[in-house]
Structure formats: structure tokens, C-alpha cells
C-alpha positions as CSV (number, residue, x, y, z in Angstrom):
1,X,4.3,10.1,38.1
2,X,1.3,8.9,37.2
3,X,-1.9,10.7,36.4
4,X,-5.8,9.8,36.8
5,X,-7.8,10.3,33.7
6,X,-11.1,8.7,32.1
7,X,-11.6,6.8,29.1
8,X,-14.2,5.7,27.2
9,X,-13.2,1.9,25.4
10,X,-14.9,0.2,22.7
11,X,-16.4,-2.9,23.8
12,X,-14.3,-4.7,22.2
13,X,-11.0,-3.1,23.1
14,X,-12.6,-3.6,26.7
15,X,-12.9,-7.4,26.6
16,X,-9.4,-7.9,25.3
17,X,-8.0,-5.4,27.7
18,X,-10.3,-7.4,30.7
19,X,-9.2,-11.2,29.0
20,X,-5.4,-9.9,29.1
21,X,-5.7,-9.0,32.7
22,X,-7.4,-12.0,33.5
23,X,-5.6,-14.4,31.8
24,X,-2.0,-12.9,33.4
25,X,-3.2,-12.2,36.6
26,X,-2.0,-8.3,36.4
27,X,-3.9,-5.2,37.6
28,X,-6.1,-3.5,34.7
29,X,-4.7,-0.5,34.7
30,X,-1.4,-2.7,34.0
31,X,-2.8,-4.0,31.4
32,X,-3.8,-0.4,29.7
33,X,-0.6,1.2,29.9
34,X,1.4,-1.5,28.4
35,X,-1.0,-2.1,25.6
36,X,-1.0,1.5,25.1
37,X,2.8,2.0,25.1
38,X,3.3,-1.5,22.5
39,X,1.1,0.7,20.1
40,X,2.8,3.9,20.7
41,X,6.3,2.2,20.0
42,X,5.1,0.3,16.7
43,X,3.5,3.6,15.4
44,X,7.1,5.1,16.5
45,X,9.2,2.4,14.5
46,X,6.8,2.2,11.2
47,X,7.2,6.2,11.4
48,X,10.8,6.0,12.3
49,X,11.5,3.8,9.0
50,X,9.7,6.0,6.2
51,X,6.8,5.5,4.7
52,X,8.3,3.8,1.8
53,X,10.9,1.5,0.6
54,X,12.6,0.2,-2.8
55,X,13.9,-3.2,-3.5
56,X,16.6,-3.2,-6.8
57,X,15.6,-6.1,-9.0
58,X,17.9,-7.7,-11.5
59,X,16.9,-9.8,-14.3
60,X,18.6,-13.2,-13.7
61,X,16.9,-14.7,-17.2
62,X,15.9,-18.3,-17.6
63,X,17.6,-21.2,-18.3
64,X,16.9,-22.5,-22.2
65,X,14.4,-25.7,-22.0
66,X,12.9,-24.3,-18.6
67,X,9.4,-24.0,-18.9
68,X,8.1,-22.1,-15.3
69,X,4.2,-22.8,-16.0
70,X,6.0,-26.7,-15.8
71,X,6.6,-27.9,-12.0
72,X,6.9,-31.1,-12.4
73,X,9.4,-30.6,-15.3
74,X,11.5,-28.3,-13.0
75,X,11.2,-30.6,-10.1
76,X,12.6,-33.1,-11.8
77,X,15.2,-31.3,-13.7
78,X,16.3,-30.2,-9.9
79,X,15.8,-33.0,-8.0
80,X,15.7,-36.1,-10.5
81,X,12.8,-38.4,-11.9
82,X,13.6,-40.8,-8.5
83,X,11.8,-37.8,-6.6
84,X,8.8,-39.1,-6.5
């Protein structure tokens, strides 16, 4: 069922809404409801996940002779002097 209502758009939300519509060829009211229900399902899905989020981290070390602040030593440790 769907229901009549007003609202009032930023200017700038209005042009992309408008381009949208233009560019696809779709109805603007279209346009509105499925721009509104993308954001309501990505707020749903970021909420749906938690707010937060921890990654377990290991030390793996370094190799003796490695120098990290040394690419070009690395790279060609890895790939060979020919490299180049």
C-alpha cells in the first residue's frame, strides 16, 4: 500500500535524486523509494554487525639481515638482482 506524504529535500539530495531518474528513465518517486530503502538496509547491516570488531594479531618476527626501511634490499632478496 502506498501512502502520499511530503518532503522537503536538500538541494543537493534533489539533483541526484532528479539525475538518477533521468539518467534511468524511471519515475521519481521510483527513484525515492529505492534510494531510501538502499540506506535503510545499509544502516540495517552496519547495525546488524556490532559496532565493533577485533582482529587477533600474532607476531610473526623478522627474518635476521632483513632490513624493512630497505625495499630494494627485500625486493631483491625475493625476487633476485635480475628484477630490474
Amino acid at each position: 500500500m502506498a501512502l502520499r506524504t511530503t518532503l522537503t529535500l536538500e538541494e543537493d539530495v534533489m539533483d541526484r535524486l532528479r539525475g538518477e531518474a533521468q539518467r534511468t528513465g524511471r519515475p521519481f518517486k521510483a527513484v525515492v523509494n529505492e534510494a531510501i530503502r538502499a540506506g535503510l538496509e545499509r544502516r540495517a547491516l552496519r547495525a546488524s554487525r556490532g559496532a565493533s570488531f577485533s582482529i587477533k594479531t600474532f607476531d610473526m618476527g623478522l627474518k635476521a639481515g632483513l632490513e624493512l626501511d630497505d625495499i630494494e634490499g627485500l625486493l631483491d632478496r625475493l625476487e633476485g638482482a635480475q628484477r630490474r
